[in-house]
C-alpha positions in Angstrom: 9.2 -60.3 -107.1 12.4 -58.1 -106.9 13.9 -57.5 -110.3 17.6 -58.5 -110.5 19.9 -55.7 -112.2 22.8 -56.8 -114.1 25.6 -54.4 -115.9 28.3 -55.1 -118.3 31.8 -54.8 -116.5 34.6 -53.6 -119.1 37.1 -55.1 -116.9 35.8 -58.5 -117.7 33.9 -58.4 -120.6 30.7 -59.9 -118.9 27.7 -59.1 -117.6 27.7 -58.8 -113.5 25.0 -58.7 -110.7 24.4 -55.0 -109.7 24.5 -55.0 -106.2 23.9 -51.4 -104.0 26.3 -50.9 -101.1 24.5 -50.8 -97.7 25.8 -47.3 -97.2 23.6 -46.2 -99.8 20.9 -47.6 -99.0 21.1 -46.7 -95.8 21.4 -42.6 -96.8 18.3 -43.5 -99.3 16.4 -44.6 -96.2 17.4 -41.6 -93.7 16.9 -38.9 -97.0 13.4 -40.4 -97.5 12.1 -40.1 -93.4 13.6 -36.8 -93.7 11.8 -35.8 -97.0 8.6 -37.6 -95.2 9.0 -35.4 -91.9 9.7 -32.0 -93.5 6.4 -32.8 -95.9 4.7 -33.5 -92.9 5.5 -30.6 -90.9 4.6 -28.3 -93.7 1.2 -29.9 -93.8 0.3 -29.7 -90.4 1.6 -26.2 -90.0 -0.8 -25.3 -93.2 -3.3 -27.1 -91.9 -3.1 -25.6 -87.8 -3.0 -22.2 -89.6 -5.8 -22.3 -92.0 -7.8 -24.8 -90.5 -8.0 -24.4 -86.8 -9.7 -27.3 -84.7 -12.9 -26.9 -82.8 -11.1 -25.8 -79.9 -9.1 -23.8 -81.2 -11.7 -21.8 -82.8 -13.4 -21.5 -79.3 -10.1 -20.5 -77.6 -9.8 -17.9 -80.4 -13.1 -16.6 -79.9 -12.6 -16.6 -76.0 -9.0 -14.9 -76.4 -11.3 -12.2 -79.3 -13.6 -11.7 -76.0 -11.6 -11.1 -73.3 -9.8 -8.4 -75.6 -13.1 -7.1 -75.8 -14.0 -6.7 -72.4 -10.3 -5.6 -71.4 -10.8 -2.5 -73.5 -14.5 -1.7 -71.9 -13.0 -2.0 -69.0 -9.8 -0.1 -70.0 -12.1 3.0 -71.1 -14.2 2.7 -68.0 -11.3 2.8 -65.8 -9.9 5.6 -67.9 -13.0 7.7 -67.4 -13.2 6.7 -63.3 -9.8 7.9 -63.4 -10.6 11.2 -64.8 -13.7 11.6 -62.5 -11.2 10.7 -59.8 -9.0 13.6 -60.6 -12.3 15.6 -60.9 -13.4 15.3 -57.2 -9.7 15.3 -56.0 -9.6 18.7 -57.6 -12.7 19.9 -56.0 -11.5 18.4 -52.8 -8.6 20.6 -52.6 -9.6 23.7 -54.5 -13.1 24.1 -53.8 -14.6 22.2 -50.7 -11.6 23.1 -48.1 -11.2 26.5 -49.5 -14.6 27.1 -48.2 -13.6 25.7 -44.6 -9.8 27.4 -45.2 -8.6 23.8 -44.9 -5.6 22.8 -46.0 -4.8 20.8 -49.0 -4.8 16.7 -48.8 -0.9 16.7 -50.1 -0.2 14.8 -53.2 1.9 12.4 -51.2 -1.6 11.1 -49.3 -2.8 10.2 -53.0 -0.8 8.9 -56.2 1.4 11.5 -57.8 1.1 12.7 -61.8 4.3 11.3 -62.3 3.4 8.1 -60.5 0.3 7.8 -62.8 1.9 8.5 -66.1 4.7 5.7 -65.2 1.6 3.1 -64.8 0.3 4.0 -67.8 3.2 3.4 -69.5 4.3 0.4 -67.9 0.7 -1.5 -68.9 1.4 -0.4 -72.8 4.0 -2.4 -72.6 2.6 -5.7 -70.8 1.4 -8.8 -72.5 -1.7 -10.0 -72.9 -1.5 -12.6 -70.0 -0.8 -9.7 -67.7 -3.5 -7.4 -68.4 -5.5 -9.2 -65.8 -3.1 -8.5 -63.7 -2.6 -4.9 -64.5 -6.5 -4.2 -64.4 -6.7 -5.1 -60.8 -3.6 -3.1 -60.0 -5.6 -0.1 -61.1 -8.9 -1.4 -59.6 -6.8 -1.6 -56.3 -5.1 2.2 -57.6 -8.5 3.4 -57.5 -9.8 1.6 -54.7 -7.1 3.7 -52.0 -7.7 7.0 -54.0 -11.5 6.0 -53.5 -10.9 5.3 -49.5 -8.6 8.6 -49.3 -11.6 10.8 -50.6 -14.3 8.9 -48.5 -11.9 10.5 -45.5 -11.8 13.4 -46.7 -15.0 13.9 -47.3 -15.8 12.9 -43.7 -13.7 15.3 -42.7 -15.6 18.4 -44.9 -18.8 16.9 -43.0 -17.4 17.4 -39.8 -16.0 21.2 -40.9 -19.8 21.7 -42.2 -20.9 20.6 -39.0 -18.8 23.4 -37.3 -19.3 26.0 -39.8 -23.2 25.9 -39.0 -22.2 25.7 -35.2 -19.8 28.9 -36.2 -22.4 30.5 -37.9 -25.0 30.0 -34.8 -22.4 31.4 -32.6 -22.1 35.2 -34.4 -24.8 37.5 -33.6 -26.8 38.6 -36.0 -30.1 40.0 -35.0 -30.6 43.1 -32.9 -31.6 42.4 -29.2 -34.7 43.9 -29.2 -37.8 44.3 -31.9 -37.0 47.2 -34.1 -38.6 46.9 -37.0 -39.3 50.8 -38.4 -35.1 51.5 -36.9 -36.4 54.2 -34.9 -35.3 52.5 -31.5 -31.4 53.1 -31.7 -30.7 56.0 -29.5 -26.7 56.1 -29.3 -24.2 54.6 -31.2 -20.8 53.0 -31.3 -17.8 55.3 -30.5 -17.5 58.5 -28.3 -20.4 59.9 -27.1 -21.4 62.7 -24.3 -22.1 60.9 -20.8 -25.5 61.8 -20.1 -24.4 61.9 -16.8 -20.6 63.4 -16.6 -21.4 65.4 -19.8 -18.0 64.6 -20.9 -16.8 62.9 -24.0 -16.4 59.0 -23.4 -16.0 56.0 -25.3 -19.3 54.4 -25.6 -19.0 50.6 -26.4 -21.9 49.7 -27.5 -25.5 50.4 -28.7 -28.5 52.0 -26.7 -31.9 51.1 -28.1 -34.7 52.7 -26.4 -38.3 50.8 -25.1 -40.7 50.6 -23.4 -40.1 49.0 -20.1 -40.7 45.5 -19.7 -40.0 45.0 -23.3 -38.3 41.5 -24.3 -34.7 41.4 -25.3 -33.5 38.6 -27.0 -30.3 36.4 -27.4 -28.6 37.6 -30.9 -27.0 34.0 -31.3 -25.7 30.7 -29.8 -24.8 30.3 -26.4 -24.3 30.0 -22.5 -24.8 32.8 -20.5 -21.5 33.4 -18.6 -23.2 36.4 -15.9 -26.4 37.3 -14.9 -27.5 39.7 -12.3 -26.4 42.7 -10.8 -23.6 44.5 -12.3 -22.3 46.9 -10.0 -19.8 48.9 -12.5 -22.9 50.8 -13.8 -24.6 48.7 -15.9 -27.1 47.4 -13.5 -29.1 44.3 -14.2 -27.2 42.5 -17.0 -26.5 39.3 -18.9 -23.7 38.4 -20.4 -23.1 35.6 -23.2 -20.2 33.0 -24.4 -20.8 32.1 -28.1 -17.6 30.9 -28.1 -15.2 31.3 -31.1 -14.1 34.4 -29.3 -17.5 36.1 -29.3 -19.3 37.5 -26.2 -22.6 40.1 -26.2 -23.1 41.8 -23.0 -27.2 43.1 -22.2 -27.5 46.4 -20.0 -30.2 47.9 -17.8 -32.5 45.2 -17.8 -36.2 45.4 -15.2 -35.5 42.0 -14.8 -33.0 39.0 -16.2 -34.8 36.1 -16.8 -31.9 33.7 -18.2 -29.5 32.2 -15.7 -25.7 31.8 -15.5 -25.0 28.5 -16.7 -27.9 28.2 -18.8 -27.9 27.0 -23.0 -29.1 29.7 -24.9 -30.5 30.1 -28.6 -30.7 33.3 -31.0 -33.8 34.8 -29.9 -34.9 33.3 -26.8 -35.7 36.2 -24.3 -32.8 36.5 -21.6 -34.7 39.4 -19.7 -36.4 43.0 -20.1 -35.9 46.3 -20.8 -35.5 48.8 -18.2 -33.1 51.4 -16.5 -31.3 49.8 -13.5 -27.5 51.0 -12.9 -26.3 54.0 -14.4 -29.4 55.3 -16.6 -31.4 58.3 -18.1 -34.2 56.0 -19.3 -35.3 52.6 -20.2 -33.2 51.0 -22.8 -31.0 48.3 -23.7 -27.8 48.6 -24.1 -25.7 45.7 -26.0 -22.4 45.1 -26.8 -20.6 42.5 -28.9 -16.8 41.2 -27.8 -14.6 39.8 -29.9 -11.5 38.1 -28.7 -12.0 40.4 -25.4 -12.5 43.6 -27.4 -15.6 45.5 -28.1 -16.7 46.1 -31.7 -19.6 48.0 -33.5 -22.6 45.9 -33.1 -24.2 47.3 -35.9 -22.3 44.9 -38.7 -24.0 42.0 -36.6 -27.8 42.6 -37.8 -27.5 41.0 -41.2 -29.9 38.4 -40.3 -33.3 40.4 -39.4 -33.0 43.5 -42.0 -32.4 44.3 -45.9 -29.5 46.0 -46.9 -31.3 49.1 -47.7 -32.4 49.1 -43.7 -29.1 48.6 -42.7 -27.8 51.5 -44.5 -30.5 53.1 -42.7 -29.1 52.0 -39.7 -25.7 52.6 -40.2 -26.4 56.2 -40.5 -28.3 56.3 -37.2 -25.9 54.5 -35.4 -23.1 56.9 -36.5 -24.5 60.1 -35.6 -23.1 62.0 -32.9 -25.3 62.6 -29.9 -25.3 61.8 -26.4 -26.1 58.2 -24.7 -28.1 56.9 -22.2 -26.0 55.4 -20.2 
């Protein structure tokens, strides 16, 4: 039951109902919900932060793990990125310099500058773009991954070429010599045997038996074989191609053929002393670019280096040819 509240009004000297004005009691009201709403709101919000709901505390945990894994992955990128630079590095400065290749430029892969910007611009993302950013530089790494896969097909191929190169040089003398006592005449001017005059002698003579093999000193296809008629009698000739030739004098008989594939030391004919001759021998030059150089720095593969010092010095002495 409602209790009645009276007061004593001076103005008429009796006691009068007290009666609240609905103004009041409306602000009572509106003063109490908000009281009850702001104490509400600070109980929840205690009660969100230091008492999270079940899945909360599984989000949490989730959100605890994938910040986890994003730094793995960030140091695992970090390090591919670094072995990236490594092999790019090589690449340029190691693997073509071999070949004299030149240089993938640094506008075929991403630029320092362009790098340093990216790693910049994920410091500064949120957490709901590092997703994002991580496959940005999975997909960075991806096309600096395809751009050294070309490359490196491209060193294979230059590998391939060097070894066909290489085939291609001569390197072994065109006849057995292995005590050096078979080089008669060297490089350079000479005395005809025949003229008895000083000429230019553009090759080297090495003496044998007749009928003794001589042998392709590299790679090729032979471009002449036959008679030679300007003095060199029976003769091959062979394209290594790359600019290098070796011409074969004075053979008994040519057995390789014009036309015909050729490898370093297959027998191309025999010794003998057709054409313009003092004895059987074989005379051989090497051509490069359509000039004739000194054979004898194109033995490396068949002697040591004390032998060909040997041979150097016999192939520089002054004497007279045989042809």
């Amino acid at each position: 039951m409602t209790k009645i509240k009276y007061f004593f009004n001076t103005h008429t000297l009796r006691y009068e109902k007290f009666e609240v004005p609905l103004r009041v009691q409306l602000l009572r009201i509106f003063a109490f919900i908000a009281t009850a709403l702001v104490t509400a709101f600070i109980i929840v919000s205690i009660a969100y932060k230091y008492f999270p709901s079940a899945n909360e505390k599984l989000l949490q945990e989730q959100n605890a793990n994938l910040k986890d894994d994003y730094a793995v992955l960030q140091d695992r990128v970090k390090q591919l990125e670094l072995q990236m630079d490594e092999l790019e590095n090589r690449d340029n400065n190691v693997y073509r310099s071999i070949f004299e290749a030149t240089p993938i430029p640094d506008s075929a892969r991403i630029t320092e500058m362009e790098k340093t910007k990216e790693v910049i611009l994920i410091e500064k993302l949120s957490e709901n773009d590092l997703v994002k950013s991580m496959g940005d530089q999975l997909n960075n790494l991806s096309l600096r991954t395809a751009f050294m896969e070309k490359s490196y097909a491209e060193i294979g191929n230059m590998i391939k070429n060097k070894l066909k190169l290489l085939a291609a040089i001569p390197a072994i003398q065109p006849v057995s010599n292995k005590n050096l006592t078979r080089i008669a005449s060297g490089f350079g001017y000479r005395v005809d045997p025949v003229y008895k005059v000083t000429k230019f002698h553009a090759g080297l003579d090495f003496t044998a038996p007749q009928g003794t093999p001589i042998y392709a000193t590299a790679d090729g296809t032979v471009k002449e074989a036959g008679f030679n008629s300007g003095g060199y009698g029976n003769e091959v000739v062979i394209n290594h191609g790359y600019g290098y030739e070796t011409v074969y004098g004075h053979m008994v008989r040519v057995k390789a053929r014009a036309g015909q594939t050729v490898k370093r030391g297959e027998t191309i004919g025999y010794v003998g002393s057709t054409g313009k001759s003092t004895g059987p021998h074989c005379h051989y030059e090497v051509h490069k670019n359509g000039k004739p150089i000194d054979p004898v720095y194109y033995f490396y593969n068949d002697i040591s280096p004390a032998q060909f010092d040997r041979l150097l010095k016999l192939a520089s002495s002054s004497n007279q040819s045989f042809d």
